[in-house]
Legacy VTK file of the C-alpha trace (Angstrom):
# vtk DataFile Version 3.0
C-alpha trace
ASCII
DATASET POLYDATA
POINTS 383 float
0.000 0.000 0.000
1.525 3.340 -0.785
2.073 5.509 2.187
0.282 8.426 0.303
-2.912 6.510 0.032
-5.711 7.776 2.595
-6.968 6.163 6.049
-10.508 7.231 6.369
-9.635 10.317 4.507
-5.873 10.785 5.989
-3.173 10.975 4.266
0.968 10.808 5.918
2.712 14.020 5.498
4.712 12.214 3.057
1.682 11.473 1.015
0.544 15.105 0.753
4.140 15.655 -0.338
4.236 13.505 -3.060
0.697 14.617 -4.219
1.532 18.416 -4.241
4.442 17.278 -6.661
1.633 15.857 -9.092
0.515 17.898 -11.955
-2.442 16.476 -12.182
-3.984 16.627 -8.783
-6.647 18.817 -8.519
-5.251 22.018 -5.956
-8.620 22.144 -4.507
-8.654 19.103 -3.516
-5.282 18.889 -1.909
-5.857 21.963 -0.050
-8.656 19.746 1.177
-7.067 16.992 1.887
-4.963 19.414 4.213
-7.975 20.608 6.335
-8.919 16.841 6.742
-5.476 16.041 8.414
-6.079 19.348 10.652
-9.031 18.022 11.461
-8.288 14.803 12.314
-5.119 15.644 14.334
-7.905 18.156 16.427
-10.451 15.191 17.135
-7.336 13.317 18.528
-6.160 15.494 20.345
-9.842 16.579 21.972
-9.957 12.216 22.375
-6.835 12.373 24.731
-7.732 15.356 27.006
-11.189 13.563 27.567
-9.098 10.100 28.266
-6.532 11.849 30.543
-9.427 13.554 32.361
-10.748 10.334 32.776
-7.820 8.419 34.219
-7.239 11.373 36.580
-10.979 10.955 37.656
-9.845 7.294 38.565
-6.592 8.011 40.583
-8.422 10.499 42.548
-10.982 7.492 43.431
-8.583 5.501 43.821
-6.543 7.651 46.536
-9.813 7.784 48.248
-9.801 4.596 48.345
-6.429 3.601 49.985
-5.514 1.071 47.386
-1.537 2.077 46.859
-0.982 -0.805 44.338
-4.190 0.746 41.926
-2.479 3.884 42.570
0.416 3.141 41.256
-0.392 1.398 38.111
-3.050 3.981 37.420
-0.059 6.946 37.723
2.140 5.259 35.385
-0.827 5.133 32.903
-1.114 8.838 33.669
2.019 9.355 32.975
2.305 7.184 29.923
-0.977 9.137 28.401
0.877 12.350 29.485
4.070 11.837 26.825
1.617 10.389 24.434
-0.332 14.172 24.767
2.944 15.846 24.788
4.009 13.849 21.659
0.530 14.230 19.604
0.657 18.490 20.396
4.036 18.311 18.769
3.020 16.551 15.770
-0.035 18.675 15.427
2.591 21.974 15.657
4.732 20.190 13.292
1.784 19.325 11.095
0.546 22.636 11.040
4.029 24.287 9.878
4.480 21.870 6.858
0.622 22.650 5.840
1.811 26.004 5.466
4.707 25.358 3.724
2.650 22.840 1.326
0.397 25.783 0.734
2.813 28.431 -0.320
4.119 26.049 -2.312
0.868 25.168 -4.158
0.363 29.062 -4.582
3.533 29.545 -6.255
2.165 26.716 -8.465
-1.098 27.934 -9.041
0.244 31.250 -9.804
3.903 31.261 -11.465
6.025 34.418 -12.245
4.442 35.751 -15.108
7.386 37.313 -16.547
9.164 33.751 -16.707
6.453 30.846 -17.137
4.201 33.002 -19.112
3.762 31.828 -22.767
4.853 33.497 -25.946
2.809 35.779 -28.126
0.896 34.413 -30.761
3.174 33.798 -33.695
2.114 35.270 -36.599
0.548 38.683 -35.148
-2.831 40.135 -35.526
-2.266 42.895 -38.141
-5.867 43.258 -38.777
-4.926 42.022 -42.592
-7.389 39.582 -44.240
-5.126 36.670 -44.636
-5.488 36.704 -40.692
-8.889 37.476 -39.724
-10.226 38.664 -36.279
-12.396 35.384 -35.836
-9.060 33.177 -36.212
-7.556 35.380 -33.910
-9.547 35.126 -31.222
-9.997 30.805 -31.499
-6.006 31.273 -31.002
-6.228 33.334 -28.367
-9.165 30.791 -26.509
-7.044 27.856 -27.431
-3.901 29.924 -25.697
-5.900 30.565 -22.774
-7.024 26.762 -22.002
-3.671 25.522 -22.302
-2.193 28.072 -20.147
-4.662 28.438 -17.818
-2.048 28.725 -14.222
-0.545 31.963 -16.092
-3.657 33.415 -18.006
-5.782 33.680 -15.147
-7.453 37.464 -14.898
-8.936 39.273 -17.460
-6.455 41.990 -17.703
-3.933 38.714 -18.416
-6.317 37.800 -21.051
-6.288 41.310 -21.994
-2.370 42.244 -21.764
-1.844 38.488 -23.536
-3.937 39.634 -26.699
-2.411 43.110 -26.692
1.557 42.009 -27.020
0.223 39.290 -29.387
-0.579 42.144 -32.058
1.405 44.494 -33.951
0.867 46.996 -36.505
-2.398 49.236 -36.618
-4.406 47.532 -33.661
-1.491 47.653 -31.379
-1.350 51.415 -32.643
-5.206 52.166 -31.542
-4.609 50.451 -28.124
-1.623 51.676 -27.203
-2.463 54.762 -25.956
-4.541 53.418 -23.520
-1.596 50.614 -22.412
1.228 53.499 -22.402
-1.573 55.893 -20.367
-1.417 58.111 -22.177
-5.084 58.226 -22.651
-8.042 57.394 -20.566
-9.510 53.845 -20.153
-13.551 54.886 -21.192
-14.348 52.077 -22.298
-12.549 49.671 -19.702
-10.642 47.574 -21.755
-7.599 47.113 -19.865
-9.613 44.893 -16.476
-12.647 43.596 -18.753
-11.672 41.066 -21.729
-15.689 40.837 -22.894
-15.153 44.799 -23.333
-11.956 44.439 -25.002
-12.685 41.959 -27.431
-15.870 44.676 -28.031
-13.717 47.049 -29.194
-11.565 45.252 -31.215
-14.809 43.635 -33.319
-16.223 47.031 -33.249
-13.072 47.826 -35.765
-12.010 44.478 -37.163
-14.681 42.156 -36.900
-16.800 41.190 -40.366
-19.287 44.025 -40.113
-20.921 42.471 -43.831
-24.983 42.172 -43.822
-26.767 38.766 -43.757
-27.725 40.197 -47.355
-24.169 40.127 -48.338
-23.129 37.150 -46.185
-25.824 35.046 -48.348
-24.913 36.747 -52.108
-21.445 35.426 -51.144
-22.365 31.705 -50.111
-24.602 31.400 -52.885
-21.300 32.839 -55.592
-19.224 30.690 -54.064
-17.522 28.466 -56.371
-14.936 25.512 -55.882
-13.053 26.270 -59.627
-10.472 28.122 -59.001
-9.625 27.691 -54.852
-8.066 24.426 -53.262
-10.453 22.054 -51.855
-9.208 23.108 -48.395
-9.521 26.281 -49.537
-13.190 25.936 -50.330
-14.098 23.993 -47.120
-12.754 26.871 -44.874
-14.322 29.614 -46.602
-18.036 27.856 -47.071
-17.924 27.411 -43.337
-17.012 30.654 -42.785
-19.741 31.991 -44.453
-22.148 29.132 -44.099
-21.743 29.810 -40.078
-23.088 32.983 -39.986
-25.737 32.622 -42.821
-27.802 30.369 -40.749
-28.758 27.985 -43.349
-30.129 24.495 -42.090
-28.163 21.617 -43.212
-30.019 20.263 -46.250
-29.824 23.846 -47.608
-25.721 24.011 -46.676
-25.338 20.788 -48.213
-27.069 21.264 -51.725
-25.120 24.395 -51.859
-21.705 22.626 -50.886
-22.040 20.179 -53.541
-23.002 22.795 -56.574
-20.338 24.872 -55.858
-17.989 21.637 -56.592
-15.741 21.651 -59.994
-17.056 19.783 -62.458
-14.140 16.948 -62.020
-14.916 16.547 -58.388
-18.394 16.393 -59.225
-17.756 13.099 -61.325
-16.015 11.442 -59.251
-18.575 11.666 -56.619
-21.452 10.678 -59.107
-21.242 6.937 -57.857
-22.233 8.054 -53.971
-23.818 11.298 -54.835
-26.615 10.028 -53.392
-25.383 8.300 -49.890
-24.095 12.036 -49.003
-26.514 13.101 -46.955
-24.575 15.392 -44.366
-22.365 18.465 -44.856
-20.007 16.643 -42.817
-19.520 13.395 -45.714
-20.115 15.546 -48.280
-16.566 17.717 -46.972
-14.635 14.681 -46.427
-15.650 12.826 -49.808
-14.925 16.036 -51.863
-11.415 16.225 -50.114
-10.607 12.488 -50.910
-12.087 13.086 -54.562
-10.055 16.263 -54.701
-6.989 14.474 -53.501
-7.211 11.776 -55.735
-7.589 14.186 -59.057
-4.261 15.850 -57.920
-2.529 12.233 -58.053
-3.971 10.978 -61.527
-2.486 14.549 -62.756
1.018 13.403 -60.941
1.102 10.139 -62.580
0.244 11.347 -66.245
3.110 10.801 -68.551
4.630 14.370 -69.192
5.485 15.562 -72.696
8.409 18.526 -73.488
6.782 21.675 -73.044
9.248 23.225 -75.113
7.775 21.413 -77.932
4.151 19.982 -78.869
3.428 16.366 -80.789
1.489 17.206 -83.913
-1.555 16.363 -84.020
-1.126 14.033 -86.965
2.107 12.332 -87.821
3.942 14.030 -90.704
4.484 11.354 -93.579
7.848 11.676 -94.524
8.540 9.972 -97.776
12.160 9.440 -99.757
12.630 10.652 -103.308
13.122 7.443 -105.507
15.850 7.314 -107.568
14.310 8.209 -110.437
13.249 11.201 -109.160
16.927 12.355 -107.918
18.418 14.772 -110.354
22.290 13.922 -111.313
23.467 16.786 -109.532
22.172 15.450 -106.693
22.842 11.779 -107.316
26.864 12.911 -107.882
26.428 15.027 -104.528
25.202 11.627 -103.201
28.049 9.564 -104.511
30.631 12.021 -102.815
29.031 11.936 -99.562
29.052 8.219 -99.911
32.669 8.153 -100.974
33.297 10.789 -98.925
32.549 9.006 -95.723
33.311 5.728 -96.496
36.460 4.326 -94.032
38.563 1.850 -95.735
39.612 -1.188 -94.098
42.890 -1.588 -92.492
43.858 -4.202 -94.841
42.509 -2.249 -97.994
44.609 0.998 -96.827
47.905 -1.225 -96.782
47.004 -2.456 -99.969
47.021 0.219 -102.118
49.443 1.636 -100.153
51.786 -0.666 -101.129
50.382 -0.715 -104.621
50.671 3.171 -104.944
47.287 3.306 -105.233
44.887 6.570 -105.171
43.761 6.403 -101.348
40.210 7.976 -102.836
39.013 5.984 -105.850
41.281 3.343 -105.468
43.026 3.933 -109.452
46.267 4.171 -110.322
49.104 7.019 -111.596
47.846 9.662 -109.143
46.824 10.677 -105.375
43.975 11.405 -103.816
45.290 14.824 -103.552
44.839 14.740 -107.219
42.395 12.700 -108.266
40.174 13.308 -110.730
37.089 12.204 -109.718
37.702 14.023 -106.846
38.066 17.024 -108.627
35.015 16.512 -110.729
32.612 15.022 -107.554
33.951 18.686 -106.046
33.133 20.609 -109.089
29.222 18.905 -109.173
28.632 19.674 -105.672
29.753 23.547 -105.804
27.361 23.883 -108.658
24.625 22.376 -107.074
25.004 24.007 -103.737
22.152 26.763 -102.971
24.487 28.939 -100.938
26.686 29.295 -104.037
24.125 30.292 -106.064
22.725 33.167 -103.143
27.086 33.907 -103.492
LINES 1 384
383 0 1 2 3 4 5 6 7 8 9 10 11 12 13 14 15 16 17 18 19 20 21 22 23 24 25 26 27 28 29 30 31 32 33 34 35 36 37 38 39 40 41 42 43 44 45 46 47 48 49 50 51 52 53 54 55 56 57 58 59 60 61 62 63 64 65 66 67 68 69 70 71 72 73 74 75 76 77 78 79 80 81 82 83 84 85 86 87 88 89 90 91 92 93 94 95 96 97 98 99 100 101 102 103 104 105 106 107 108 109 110 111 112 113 114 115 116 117 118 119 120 121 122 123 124 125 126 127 128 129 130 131 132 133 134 135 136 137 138 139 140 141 142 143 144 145 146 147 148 149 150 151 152 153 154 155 156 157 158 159 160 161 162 163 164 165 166 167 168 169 170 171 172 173 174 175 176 177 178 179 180 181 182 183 184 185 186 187 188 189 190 191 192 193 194 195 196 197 198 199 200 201 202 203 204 205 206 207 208 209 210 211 212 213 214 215 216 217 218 219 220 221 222 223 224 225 226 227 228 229 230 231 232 233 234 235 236 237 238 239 240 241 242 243 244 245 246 247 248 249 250 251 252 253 254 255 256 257 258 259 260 261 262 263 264 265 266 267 268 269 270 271 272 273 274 275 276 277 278 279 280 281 282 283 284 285 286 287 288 289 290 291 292 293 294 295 296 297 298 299 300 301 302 303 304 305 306 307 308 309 310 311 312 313 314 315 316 317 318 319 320 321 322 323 324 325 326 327 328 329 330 331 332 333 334 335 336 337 338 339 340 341 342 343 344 345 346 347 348 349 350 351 352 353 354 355 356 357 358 359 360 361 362 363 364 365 366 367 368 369 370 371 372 373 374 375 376 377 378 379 380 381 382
């Protein structure tokens, strides 16, 4: 059994220890918990004056009653009940000194220096800019509040929180009131309610139910994100006050036509906003995949619609200019063999036609395959 545990709602002093050391125990309760112990150390203590009283009733008696061997044993119990008094008054002084100790301790839990436990500002700042709207801001600042809820505990620490968590024109309109530099009308500085007041009186969506509904019913899913969608139809759907069967048919119209399609199968098993959002985002999701996995073409450069036939010029066809130009190239290109090169090498052989009583550097065919292809060469004739 752990010595913590309680007796009949007692717990040891190093039980309460332990316990104050627990984040999760309720303060309350362990302040409790405390009293109890006081309590119980009282009733004790009221137990053993009555039981003293008593025994000294019964050596009186039993002085009266000459009986020196009662006597005795009943001052030795008076004695005994005596140290045991003496011993339970200390613990009770004792006991109440470490209460108080436990409770300035659970104080300084309960309320830690601001200046060092106290959480950051909100990260970005409220600029009063659209990409960061008032409503957001404040869900931040709730959310900010719950978790730190030891060192956010007043309203002006609510208050004081929100203010360093802004910058730019709304810390310029309250500043004057934080610097004192102007008067507190309006009591922002001790009442949050009144502070968040004035901030929506400035920032807050001051649009007409008229306008709130022109918007929901233009809103389209085309050219936004599907998250993108989602967070601005509830937005707006929040504050039009449609019912659901009216929020729904106008989620699913404003979907793009490809989302649409792939929601035709269990278009008709969507029956809540709430499955109607979450299908959309898987349809939406899966579109963006198929478009990963298509095979990509070079952008520089589009496939014809048609292929272009591409057919060669028969022989016929091929002029002898170009035939000759043809036969060069062909000649031109051709790498003899290693065996063929020592051959007419060593038969002092023309290295480019292969005939006899001249070089290549000479050769007449050469010559004559040179002369056909400068007169048939365009950029010769634009010379």
């Amino acid at each position: 059994m752990n010595n913590h545990q309680p007796t009949d709602g007692i717990y040891t002093m190093h039980g309460l220890a332990e316990l104050l050391q627990d984040p999760n125990v309720d303060p309350r309760q362990l302040i409790a918990h405390l009293l109890s112990n006081m309590d119980a150390v009282n009733v004790m203590q009221q137990q053993m004056n009555s039981l003293q009283a008593q025994v000294q009733e019964q050596a009186h008696q039993a002085s009266q009653s000459q009986a020196p061997a009662r006597t005795e044993d009943v001052s030795n119990t008076l004695h005994a009940l005596a140290a045991h008094s003496l011993e339970q008054q200390q613990h009770q002084l004792a006991l109440t000194e470490s209460v108080a100790r436990l409770i300035d301790r659970l104080e300084q839990q309960r309320h830690p220096s601001r200046s060092l436990n106290g959480p950051a500002p909100l990260s970005p700042k409220f600029k009063g800019e659209e990409d960061f709207p008032l409503e957001e801001f404040e869900a931040k600042l709730h959310a900010a509040f719950d978790r730190f809820k030891n060192s956010i505990i007043s309203d002006s620490d609510k208050v004081n929180y929100a203010f360093s968590s802004m910058e730019g024109p709304p810390a310029q309109f309250f500043a004057p009131v934080f610097n004192g530099r102007a008067p507190d009308d309006d009591g922002i500085l001790e009442s949050y309610p009144q502070f968040l007041s004035v901030l929506d009186s400035i920032y807050g969506d001051q649009l007409s139910l008229d306008e709130i509904n022109y918007k929901l019913g233009r809103l389209r899913q085309h050219t936004l994100t599907m998250a993108e969608y989602i967070s601005k139809f509830r937005n707006l759907s929040a504050r039009a006050g449609w019912n659901e069967a009216a929020n729904l048919a106008r989620f699913k119209d404003g979907l793009s036509d490809e989302v649409k399609s792939l929601l035709a199968p269990q278009w008709h098993v969507l029956r809540t906003l709430h499955d109607a959002q979450a299908a959309a985002s898987s349809a939406y999701q899966n579109l963006n995949l198929q478009q990963r996995l298509r095979p990509r073409t070079n952008p520089g450069r589009s496939a014809p619609a048609h292929p272009v036939q591409r057919h060669k010029p028969s022989p016929a066809a091929a002029s002898p200019a170009t035939s000759s130009a043809m036969d060069l190239d062909a000649m031109r290109f051709k790498k003899l063999s290693s065996d063929e090169t020592q051959r007419r090498r060593e038969a002092g052989l023309c290295m480019y036609c292969g005939g006899n009583n001249h070089f290549a550097a000479s050769c007449p065919k050469k010559v004559a395959q040179l002369a056909i292809v400068s007169s048939s060469d365009p950029e010769n004739d634009m010379a």
